[in-house]
N, C-alpha and C positions, 0 to 999 in steps of 0.2 A: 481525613477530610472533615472540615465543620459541617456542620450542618446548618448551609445557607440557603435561605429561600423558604422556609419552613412554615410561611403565610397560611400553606393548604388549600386546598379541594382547584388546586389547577388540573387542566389534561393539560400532560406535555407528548407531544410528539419526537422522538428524537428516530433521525429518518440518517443510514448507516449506509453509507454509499463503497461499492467497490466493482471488481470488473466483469463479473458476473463469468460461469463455463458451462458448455453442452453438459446436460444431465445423460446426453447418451449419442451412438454414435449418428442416428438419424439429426442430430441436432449441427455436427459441430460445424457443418457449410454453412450454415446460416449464420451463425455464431462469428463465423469469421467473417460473412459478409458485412453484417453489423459492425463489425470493429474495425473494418478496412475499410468502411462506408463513411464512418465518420472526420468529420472534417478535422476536428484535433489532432489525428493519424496520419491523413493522406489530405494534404492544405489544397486542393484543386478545386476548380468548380465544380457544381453534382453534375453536370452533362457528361463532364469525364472522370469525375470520381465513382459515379456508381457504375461505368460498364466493370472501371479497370478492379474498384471492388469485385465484381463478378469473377472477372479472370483470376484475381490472385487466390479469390477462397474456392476456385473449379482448382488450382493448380495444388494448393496444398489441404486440402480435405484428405488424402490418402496416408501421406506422413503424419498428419494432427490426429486423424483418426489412429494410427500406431502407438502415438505417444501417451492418447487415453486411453486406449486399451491398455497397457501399464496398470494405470489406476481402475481398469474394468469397467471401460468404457466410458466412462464421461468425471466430471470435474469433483471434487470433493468439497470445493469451494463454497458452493452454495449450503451444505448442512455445516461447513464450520462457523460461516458466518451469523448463520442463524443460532448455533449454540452461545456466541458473543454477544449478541442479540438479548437473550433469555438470562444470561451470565451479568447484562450489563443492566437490564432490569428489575434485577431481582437487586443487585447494588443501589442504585437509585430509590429503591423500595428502601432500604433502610438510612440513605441518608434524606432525605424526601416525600417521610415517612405519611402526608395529610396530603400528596400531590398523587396524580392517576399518570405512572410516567409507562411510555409504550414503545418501545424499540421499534421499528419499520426496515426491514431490509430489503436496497435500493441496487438491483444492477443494473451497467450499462450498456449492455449487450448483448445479454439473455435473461429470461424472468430470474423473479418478477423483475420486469423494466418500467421504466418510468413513469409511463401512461397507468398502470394499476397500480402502483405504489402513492402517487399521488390521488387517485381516487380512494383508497386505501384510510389514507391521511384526512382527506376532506372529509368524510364520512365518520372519522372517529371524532372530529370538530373538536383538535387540541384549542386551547388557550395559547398556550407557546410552541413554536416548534425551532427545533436546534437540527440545524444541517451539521453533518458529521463524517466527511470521508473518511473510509478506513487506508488512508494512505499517510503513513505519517508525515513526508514529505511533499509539499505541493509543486503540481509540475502542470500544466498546460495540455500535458494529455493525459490526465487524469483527473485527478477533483477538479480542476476547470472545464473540463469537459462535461462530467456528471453535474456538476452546479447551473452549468449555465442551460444544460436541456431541464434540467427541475423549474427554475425557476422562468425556464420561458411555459411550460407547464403548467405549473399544480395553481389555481385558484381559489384554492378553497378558505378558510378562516385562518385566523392565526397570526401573532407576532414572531415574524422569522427573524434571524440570528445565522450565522454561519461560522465555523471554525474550520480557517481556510486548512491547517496544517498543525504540526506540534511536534517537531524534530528531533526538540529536548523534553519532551514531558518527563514528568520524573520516574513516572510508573513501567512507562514503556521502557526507557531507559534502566534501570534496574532489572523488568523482566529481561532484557535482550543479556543485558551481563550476567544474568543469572544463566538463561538457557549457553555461553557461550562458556560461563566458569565450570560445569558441570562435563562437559567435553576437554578439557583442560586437565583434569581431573581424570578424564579417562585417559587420556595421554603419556599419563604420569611423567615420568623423566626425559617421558621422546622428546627432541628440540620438535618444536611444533611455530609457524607461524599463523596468526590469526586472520584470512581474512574476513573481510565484511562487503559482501559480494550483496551490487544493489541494480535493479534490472537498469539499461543503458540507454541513452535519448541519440538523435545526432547533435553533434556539437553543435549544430547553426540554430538548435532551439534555445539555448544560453548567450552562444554570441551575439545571435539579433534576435533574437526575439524576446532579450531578455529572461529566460526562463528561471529563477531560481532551485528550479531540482538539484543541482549540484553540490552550491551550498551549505541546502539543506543537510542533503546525505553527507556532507564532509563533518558538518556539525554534529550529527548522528551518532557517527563515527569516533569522535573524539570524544564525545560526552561519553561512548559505551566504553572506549580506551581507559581514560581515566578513572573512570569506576571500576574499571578491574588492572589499574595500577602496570599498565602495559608500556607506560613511558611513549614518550615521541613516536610520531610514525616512522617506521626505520624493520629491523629486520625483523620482531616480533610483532606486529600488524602493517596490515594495508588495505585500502580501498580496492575495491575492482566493479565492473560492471558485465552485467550478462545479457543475453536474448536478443545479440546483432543481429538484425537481418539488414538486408537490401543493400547499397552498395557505397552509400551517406558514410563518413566518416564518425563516428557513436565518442562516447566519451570511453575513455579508458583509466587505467590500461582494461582489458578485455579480462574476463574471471579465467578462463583458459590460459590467456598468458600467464597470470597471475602462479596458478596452478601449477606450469610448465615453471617457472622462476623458482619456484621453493625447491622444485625435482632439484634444479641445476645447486641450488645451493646446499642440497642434502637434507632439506626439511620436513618434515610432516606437514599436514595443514587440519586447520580447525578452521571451516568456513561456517557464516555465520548471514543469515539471509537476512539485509539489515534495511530492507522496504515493503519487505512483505511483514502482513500481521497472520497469514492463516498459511496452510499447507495447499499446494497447487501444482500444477503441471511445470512451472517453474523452479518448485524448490521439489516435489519427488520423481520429474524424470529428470528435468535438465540438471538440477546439482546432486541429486543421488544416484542416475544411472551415467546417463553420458559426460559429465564431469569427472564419476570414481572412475569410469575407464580410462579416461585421459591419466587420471592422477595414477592409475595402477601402469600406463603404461609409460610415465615418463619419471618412474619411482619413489612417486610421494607415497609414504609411511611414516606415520597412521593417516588417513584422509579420512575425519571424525564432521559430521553437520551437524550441527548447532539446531533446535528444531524452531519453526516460527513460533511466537509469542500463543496464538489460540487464545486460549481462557486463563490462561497466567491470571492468578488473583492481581498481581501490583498493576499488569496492564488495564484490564476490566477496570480497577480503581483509578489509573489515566482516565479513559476514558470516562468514566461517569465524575470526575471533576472538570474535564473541560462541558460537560454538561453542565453540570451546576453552578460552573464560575464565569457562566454566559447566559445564563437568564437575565442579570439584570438588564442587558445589551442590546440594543438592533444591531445591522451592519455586518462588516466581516474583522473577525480578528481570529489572530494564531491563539492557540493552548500553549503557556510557554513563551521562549525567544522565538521569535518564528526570521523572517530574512533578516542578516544585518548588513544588506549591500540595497542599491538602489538598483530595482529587476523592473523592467517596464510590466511584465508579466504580474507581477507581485498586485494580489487584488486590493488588498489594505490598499497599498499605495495610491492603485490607482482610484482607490475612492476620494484618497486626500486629495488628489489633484483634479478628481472634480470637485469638492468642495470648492 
């Protein structure tokens, strides 16, 4: 990475958005309230969105509670991201070497949330501040969600900048084939096929509502393929999607099917969690406990995961270059390709079309 920007004595703010998890088990009702509360999730009015919030996080606090005890009680999420955080600062530090840069980690559904995190901010009185979802795909319930309560939010000083997404960055992209080539390896001779299993939207969020998450993660997908030279999507990789709930039609095919398809055809699997950047109750219960049982029960051998990105040095240097290759900037732009379809959803766009 150059070393651009290198003016000096700025505060930069750069504020790291992701979905936030119960630190324990008195938390995680509320946690689910929050996230079933909001309107990117369940699209109703609040008259009826906050009872049925109610309802749904009273009906599964017992199961959620289960699946964190797994992890001993609550999410591990929040100390990885803060090690990304400190990882991603301390890079910044040296390419940015005359500037004061400060990481801010931002959840949206359990602390810190938005209301301290933006107080947080105001109170360090950056000169710049760069929004930064940890999602490298942008979808509508996610970085659009966390974007648009910040900035209905935080008033405090500062030239903001936004980096909707970054699908291909190159960092990230090389960390994912890295962590993915390394289980390949553990494989050895086994036919193994590759997936890249990315959590699952319902389809009418793409169809109408324009969503680009899909896209994105097909894009993902291919960039990781071809960096580890996997050829065409066909029998040695595939896409899949996880974490269906409710009764909506999701995008597919489903990571279960996916899993049950290599059994039939005699193959190991190397899955590869290709939307997530940290470790969570999605990639160590649901793809390492209740996905190996499916995979042991329907005879996939070897069933190897690929682990999420963390503090992978090339990732951390993603990130701290969509930092610094967005200072010169106001507005919203991707790190990277970001869409190359016209998505009504897509913010870029929709800023062109108000210009």
């Amino acid at each position: 990475m150059t070393q651009t920007g290198m003016s000096g004595g700025r505060r930069i703010a750069v504020v790291l958005f992701n979905l936030g998890g119960p630190d324990g088990p008195a938390d995680v009702k509320p946690f689910l309230f929050n996230l079933f509360n909001d309107p990117a999730i369940i699209g109703l009015p609040g008259i009826v969105r906050t009872p049925l919030a109610r309802l749904i996080s009273s009906r599964r606090e017992a199961e959620a509670q289960a699946n964190y005890d797994v992890m001993g009680g609550g999410s591990p999420l929040l100390p990885g991201t803060r090690a990304q955080a400190m990882a991603l600062e301390a890079r910044l530090a040296e390419v940015l070497p005359g500037d004061d840069c400060r990481a801010f980690v931002c959840m949206r559904y359990w602390n810190p949330m938005t209301e301290q995190v933006a107080a947080e901010v105001a109170a360090f009185a950056p000169d710049e501040i760069v929004l930064l979802p940890l999602y490298p795909q942008f979808s509508t319930t996610t970085s659009d969600s966390s974007l648009k309560l910040w900035n209905r939010i935080y008033a405090g000083p500062g030239r903001s900048r936004t980096v909707c997404c970054w699908p291909r960055a190159e960092g990230w992209i090389s960390a994912q084939a890295e962590a993915i080539r390394s289980k390949l390896v553990e494989a050895g001779e086994k036919p193994v096929r590759v997936l890249m299993s990315a959590h699952g939207i319902p389809e009418t969020l793409v169809t109408k509502k324009g969503d680009p998450y899909q896209e994105q993660v097909e894009a993902t997908c291919a960039a990781v393929a071809e960096r580890l030279d996997l050829g065409p999507r066909s029998d040695r990789w595939d896409i899949c999607y996880q974490s269906r709930v409710g009764p909506l039609k999701w995008l597919g095919p489903a990571t279960p099917e996916a899993i049950a398809k290599a059994g039939e055809d005699g193959l190991g699997v190397v899955l590869a969690p290709v939307a997530f950047v940290s470790e969570h109750i999605e990639t160590l219960v649901e793809l390492d406990v209740e996905y190996a049982e499916l995979a042991h029960e329907v005879g996939v051998s070897p069933y190897l995961r690929a682990p999420a990105v963390g503090t992978a040095p090339d990732f951390i240097a993603a990130l701290a270059e969509a930092v610094v290759t967005s200072l010169p900037r106001t507005g919203t732009a991707p790190h990277g390709p970001g869409c190359q379809g016209r998505w009504k959803a897509c913010p870029c766009q929709n800023a062109r079309r108000a210009a």
